[in-house]
N, C-alpha and C positions, 0 to 999 in steps of 0.2 A: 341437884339439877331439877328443874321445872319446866315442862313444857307448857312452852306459847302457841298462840293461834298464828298461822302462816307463815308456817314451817320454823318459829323460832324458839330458843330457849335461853330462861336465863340458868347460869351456873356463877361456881364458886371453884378458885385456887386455892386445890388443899396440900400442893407441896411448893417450895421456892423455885422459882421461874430457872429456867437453861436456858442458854443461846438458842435460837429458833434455826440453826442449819448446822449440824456435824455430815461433815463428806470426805471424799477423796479424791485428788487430782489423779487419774486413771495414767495419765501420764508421767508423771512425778513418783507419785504416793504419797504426797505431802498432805497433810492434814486440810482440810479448811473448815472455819468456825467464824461464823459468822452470826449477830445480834441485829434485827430490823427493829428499825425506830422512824416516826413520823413527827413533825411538829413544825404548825404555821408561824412559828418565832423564827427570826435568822441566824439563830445560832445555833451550835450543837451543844446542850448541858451535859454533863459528865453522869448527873444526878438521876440521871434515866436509867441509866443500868443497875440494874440490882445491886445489892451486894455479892448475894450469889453467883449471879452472870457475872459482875466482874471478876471474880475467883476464877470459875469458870474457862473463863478469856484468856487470864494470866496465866491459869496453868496451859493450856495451849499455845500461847504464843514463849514461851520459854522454854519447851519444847521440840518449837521449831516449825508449827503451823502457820499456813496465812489467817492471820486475826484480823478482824474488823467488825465496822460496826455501816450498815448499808442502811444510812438515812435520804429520810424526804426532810428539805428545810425550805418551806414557803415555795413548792412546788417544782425545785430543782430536786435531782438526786445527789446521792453522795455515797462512794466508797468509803470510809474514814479509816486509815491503818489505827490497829489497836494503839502502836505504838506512841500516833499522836496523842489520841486519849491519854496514855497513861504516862506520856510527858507533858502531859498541857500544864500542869500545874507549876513545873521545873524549866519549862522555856517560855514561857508567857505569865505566870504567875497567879495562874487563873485557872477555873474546874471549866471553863469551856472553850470552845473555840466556835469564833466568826465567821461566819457562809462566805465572808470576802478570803477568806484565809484557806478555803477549805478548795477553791475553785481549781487546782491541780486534783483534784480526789472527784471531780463531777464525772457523772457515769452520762453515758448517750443511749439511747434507745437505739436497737434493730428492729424492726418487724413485730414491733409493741415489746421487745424482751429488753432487761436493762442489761448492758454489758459489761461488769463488774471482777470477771475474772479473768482480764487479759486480752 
């Protein structure tokens, strides 16, 4: 790690990336794991997730956790259940899936917060 001038620094990834949210529905007790991804193209690529995040994911959502992956595509949000991900290839024939397809999965904002769990 190296510090920069105003207030910044560069660093380096010295282990394989995780999902960036493990929690618990206080209500449930159900797992939730979820992966943030941004990208100005219209689609979701499959190819963003790690190998390890998608390990990760699978073993969670086999499980029995809420999986997913909470993208931005070209300035919409997006919920995306793991499980499309991890059938996109077996019902569309493809490692991604298109922001037209994905428009059931679009999250709303409340009070600047994105609404994503229900």
């Amino acid at each position: 790690m190296k510090k920069e001038s105003k207030g910044q620094f560069k660093g380096q990834f010295i282990n394989n990336a995780q999902p960036d949210f493990f929690g618990i529905n206080l209500k449930t007790g159900q797992s939730i794991v979820f992966e943030a991804k941004y990208t100005t193209d219209n689609k979701f690529k499959n190819s963003v997730i790690s190998k390890e995040q998608y390990k990760t994911l699978d073993i969670y959502y086999n499980a029995g956790a809420y999986v997913g992956v909470c993208t931005c595509l070209d300035k919409d949000y997006y919920f995306i259940p793991f499980k499309e991900i991890k059938e996109a290839k077996q019902n569309k024939g493809r490692q991604y899936l298109l922001k037209e397809e994905l428009e059931q999965y679009r999250l709303n904002f409340y009070k600047g917060a994105l609404l994503f769990l229900g």
